[in-house]
N, C-alpha and C positions, 0 to 999 in steps of 0.2 A: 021602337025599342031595338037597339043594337045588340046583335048574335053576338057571344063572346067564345071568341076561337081555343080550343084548347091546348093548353102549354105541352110542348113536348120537351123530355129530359132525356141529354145522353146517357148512355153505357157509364159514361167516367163519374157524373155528377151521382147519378144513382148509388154507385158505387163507394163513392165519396160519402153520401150521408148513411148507407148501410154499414160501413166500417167504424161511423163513429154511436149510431145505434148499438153496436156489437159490445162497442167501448165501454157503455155503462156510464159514460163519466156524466154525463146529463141525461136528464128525462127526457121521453120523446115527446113529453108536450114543448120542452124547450127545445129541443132539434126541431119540431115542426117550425115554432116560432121563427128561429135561426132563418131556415129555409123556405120561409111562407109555404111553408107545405100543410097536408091535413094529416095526423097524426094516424090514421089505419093505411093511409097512401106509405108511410114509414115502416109500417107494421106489415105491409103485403109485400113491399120490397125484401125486408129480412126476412119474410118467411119462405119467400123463392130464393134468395140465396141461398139460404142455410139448406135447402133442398136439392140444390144445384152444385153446390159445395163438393161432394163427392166425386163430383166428373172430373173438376177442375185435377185433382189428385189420383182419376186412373190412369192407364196408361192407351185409353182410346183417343182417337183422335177429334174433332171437334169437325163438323161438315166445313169452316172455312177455310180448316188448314188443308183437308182433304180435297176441296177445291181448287186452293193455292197451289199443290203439291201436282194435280193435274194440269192446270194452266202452266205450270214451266216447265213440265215434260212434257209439252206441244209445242213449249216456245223451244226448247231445245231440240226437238226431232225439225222443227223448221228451220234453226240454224244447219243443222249436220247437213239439210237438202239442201242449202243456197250454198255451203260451202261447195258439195260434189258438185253443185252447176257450177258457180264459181272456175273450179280448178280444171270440169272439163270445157270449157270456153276459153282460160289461156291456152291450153294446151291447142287446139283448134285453131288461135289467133299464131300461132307461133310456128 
């Protein structure tokens, strides 16, 4: 008997069939079909969006940007040091 691996779905696709759950325009037993999904699998996704919903529209920051925003003011304080070596090494050569 072969183990059957479990599918993993991105951020986009998720997102992709919670926008069209939200839509109303079809049932989610037929959005499941669409997506060979299982119709509660549809149903857990919208219900953590619509929970999550509210971040999206404060004015906090999200721990990746807060990351992101750390990593380039490290990449930038390591530019400003390679310049001052830089500039004191011509100086030296000259």
């Amino acid at each position: 008997m072969t183990k059957k691996s479990r599918r993993k779905f991105s951020a986009e696709f998720k997102s992709k069939v919670v926008l069209e759950a939200l839509k109303d325009r079809i049932t989610i037993e037929e959005l499941a079909r669409k997506h060979e999904l299982h119709p509660t699998q549809i149903n857990t996704w919208k219900r953590e969006a619509i929970a999550n919903m509210p971040s999206v529209f404060s004015g906090d920051k999200s721990e990746g940007q807060v990351d992101i925003e750390q990593q380039t003011e490290k990449l930038y304080a390591q530019i400003g040091q390679l310049k001052v070596e830089n500039d004191f090494l011509k100086k030296k050569l000259f």
